[in-house]
DOLO-303813 format. One record per residue (C-alpha): residue in one letter; y, x, z; residue number from 1. Coordinates in nm, 4 decimals. Layout:
! residues N
A;Y;X;Z;NUM;
...
***
This chain:
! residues 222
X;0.0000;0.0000;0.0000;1;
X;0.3066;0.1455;-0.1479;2;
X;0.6195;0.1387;0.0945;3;
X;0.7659;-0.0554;-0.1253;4;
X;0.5216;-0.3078;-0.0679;5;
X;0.5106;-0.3149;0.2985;6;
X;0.9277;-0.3467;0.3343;7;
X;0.8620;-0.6649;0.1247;8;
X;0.5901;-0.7945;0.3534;9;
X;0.7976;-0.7656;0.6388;10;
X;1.1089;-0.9386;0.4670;11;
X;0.8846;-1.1554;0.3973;12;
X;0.7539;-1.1887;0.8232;13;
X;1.0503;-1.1969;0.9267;14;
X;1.2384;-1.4826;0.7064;15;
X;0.9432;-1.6464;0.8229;16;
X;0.9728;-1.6372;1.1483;17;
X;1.3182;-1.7499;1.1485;18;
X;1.2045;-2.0670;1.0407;19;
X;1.0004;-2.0405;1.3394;20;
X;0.6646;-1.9157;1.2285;21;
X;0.4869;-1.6711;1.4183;22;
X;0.2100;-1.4558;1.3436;23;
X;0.1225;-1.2777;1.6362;24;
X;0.2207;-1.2728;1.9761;25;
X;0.4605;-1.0753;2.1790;26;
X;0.3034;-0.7295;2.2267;27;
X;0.3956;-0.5839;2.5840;28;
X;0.2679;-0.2409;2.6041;29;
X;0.3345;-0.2039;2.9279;30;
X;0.0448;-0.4484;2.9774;31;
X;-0.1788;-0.1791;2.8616;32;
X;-0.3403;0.0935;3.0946;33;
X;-0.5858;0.3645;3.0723;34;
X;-0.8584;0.1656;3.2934;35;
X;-0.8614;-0.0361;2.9751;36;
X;-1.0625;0.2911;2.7867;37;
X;-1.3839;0.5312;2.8891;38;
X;-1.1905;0.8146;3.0061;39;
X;-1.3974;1.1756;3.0059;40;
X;-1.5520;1.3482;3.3146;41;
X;-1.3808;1.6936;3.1893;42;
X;-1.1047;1.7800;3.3004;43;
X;-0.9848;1.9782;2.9871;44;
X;-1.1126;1.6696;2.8265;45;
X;-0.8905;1.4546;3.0580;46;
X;-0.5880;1.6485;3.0146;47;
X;-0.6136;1.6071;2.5894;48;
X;-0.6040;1.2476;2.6467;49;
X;-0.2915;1.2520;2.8643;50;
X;-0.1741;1.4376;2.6045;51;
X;-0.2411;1.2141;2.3106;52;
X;-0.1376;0.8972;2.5203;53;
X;0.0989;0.6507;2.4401;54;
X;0.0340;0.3794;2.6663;55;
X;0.3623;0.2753;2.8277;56;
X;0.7294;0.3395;2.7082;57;
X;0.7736;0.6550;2.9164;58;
X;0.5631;0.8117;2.6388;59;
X;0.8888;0.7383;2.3524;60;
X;1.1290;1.0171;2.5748;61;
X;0.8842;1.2518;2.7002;62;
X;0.9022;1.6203;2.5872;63;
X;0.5739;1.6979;2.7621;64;
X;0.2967;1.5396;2.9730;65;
X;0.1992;1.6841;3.2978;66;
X;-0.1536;1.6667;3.4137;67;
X;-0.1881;1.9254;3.6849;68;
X;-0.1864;2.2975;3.7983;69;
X;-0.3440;2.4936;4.0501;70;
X;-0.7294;2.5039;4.1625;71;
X;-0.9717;2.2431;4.0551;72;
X;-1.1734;2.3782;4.3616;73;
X;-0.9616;2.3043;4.6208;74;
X;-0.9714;2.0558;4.9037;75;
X;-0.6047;1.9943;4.9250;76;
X;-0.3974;1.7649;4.6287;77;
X;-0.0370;1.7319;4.6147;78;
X;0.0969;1.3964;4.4316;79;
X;0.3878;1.3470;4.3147;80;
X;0.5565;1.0614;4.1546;81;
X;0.6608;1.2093;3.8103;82;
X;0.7418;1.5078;3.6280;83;
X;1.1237;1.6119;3.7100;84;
X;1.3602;1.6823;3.4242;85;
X;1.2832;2.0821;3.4449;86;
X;0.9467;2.0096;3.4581;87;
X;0.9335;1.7761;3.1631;88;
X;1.1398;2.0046;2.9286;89;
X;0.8795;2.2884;3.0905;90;
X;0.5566;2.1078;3.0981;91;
X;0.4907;2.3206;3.3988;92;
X;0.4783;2.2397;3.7460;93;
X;0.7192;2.3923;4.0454;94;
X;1.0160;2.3835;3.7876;95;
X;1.3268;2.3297;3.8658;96;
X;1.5467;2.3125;4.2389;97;
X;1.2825;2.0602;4.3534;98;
X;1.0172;2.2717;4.2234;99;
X;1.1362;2.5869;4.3945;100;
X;1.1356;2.4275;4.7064;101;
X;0.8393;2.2351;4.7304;102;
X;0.6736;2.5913;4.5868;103;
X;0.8403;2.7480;4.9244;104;
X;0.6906;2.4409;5.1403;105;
X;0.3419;2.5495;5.0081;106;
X;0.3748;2.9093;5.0364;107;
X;0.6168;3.0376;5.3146;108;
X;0.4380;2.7140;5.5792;109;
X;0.1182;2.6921;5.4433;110;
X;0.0736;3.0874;5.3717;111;
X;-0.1240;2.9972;5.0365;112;
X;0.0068;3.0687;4.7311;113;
X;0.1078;2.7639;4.5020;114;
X;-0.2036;2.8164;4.2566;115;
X;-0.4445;2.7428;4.4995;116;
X;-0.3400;2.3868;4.5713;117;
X;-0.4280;2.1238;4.3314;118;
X;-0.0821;1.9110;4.2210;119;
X;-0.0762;1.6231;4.0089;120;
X;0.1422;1.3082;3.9569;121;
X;0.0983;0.9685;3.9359;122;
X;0.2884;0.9019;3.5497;123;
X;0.1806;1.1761;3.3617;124;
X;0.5483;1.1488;3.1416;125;
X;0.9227;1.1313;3.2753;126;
X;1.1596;0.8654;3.0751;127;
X;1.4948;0.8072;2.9811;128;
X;1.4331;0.6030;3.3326;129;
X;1.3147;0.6274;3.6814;130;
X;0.9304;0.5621;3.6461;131;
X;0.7993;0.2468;3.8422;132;
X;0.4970;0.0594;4.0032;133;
X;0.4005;-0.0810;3.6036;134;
X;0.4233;0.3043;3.4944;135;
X;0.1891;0.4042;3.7437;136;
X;-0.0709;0.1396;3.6512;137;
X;-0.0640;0.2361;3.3342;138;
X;-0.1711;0.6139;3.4172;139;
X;-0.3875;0.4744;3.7164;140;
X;-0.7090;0.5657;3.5623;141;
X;-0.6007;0.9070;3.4741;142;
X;-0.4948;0.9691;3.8462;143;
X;-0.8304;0.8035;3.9621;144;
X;-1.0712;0.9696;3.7641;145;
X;-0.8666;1.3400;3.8892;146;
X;-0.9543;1.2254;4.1982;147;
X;-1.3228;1.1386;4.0939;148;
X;-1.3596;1.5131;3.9211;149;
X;-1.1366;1.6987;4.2339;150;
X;-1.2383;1.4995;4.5015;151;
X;-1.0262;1.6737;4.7513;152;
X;-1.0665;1.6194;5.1758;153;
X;-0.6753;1.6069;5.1786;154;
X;-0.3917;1.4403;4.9895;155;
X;-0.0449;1.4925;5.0488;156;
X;0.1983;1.2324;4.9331;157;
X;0.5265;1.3510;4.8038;158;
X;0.7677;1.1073;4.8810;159;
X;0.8154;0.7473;4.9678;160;
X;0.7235;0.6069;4.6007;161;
X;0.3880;0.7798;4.5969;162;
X;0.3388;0.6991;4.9743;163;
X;0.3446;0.3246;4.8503;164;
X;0.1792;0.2996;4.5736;165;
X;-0.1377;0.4727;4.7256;166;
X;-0.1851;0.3270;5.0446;167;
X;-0.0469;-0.0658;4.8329;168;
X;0.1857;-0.0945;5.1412;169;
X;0.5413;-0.1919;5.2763;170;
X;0.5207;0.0108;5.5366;171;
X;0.8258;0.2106;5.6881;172;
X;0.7447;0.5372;5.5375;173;
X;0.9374;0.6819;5.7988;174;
X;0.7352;0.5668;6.0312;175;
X;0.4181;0.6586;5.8556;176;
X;0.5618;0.9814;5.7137;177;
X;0.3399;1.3075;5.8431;178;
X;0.0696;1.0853;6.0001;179;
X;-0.3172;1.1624;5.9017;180;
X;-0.4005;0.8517;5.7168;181;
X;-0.7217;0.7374;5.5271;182;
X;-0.6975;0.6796;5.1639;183;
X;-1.0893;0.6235;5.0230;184;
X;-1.3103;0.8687;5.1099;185;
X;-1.0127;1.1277;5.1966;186;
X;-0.7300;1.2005;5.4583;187;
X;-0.3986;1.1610;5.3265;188;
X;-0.0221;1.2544;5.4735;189;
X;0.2863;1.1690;5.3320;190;
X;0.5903;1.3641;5.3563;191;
X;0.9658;1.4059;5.2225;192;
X;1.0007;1.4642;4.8486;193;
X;1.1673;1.7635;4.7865;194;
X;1.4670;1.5962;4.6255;195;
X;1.5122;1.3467;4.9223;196;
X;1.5383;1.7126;5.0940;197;
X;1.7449;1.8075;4.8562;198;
X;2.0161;1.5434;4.9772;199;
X;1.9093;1.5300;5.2968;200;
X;1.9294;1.8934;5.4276;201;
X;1.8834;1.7546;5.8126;202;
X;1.5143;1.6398;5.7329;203;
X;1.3945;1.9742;5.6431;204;
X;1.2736;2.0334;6.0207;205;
X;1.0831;1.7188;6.0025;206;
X;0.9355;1.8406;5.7335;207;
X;0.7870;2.2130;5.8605;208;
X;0.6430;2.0274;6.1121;209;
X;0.4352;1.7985;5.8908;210;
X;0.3896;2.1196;5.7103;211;
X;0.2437;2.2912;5.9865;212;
X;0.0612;1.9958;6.0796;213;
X;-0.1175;2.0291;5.7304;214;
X;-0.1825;2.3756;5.7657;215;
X;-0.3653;2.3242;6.0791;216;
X;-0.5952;2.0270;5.9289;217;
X;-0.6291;2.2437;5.6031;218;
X;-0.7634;2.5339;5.7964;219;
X;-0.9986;2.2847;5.9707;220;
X;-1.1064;2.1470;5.6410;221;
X;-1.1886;2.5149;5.5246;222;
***
């Protein structure tokens, strides 16, 4: 079909429809997820579908998708909500002001260095807009089956929007934030996104003590 062709069709469809024909209805591709396909038990595998995926509309403005870093060994996951703007132009974890620091939480309170941590987020793309709930959903079964493959002991929520969505809550996260928490068949903490840090300087004590808290219950785990 010559493009000719198909820019007559579509004249055609659309001086149709506004006589009020319809051919097809509305398609919402938000309504769309990845639970809706067999996803691979690799994660290499895993990562090229992220990659090729254009489920939801944070796909349109993405430079790059971010599927993880770090050790696919280790018993501790980091989740954050989305890829930050360094990270997205990147497509590399710990990018950025926000990446810096949350790199510093891991390695200067922790005493591990950042590649020995699994990190991950929950979209997989950032958009010209803040990603929400719907935009998780639609990378659920990407997050999911990480977690099937990784299976870490401990997961560390980053931030209030992750905190949420995981635990399907409406919670204070303040009031939750640094507790030891069950989430399936692992412990989960949540704690201060770096860029809430960021703004809120004061917090940052809060913070080293959830971080040291961690460390201790890491070590245990080990």
């Amino acid at each position: 079909m010559t493009k000719q062709v198909k820019n007559q069709i579509l004249k055609y469809l659309y001086n149709q429809k506004l006589f009020g024909f319809n051919y097809h209805s509305n398609l919402n591709i938000n309504f769309y997820s990845s639970c809706d396909f067999n996803l691979p038990n690799s994660l290499n595998d895993l990562k090229n579908s992220v990659a090729n995926c254009h489920l939801c509309e944070l796909s349109k403005g993405r430079k790059n998708t971010l599927f993880s870093y770090g050790n696919n060994q280790s018993k501790l996951m980091f989740v954050c909500d989305e890829p930050t703007k360094s990270e997205d132009e990147l497509g590399i974890f710990y990018s950025g002001n926000t990446g810096e620091l949350l790199s510093k939480m891991i390695e200067n309170v922790l005493n591990i260095k950042k590649e020995e941590v699994y990190i991950t987020t929950l979209a997989k793309c950032r958009g010209s807009k803040e990603a929400s709930f719907q935009n998780f959903e639609s990378c659920s079964c990407y997050f999911h089956k990480q977690l099937e493959i990784i299976n870490p002991r401990l997961i560390i929520a980053v931030g209030e929007k992750v905190y949420s969505y995981l635990m399907k809550n409406d919670e204070d996260f303040s009031q939750n934030r640094g507790k030891t928490l069950n989430f399936n068949s692992s412990l989960l903490i949540p704690i201060f996104s770096p860029i809430h840090l960021l703004k809120n300087p004061s917090l940052k004590k809060d913070t080293y003590l959830d971080m040291l808290k961690i460390k201790n219950l890491y070590e245990e785990l080990n």
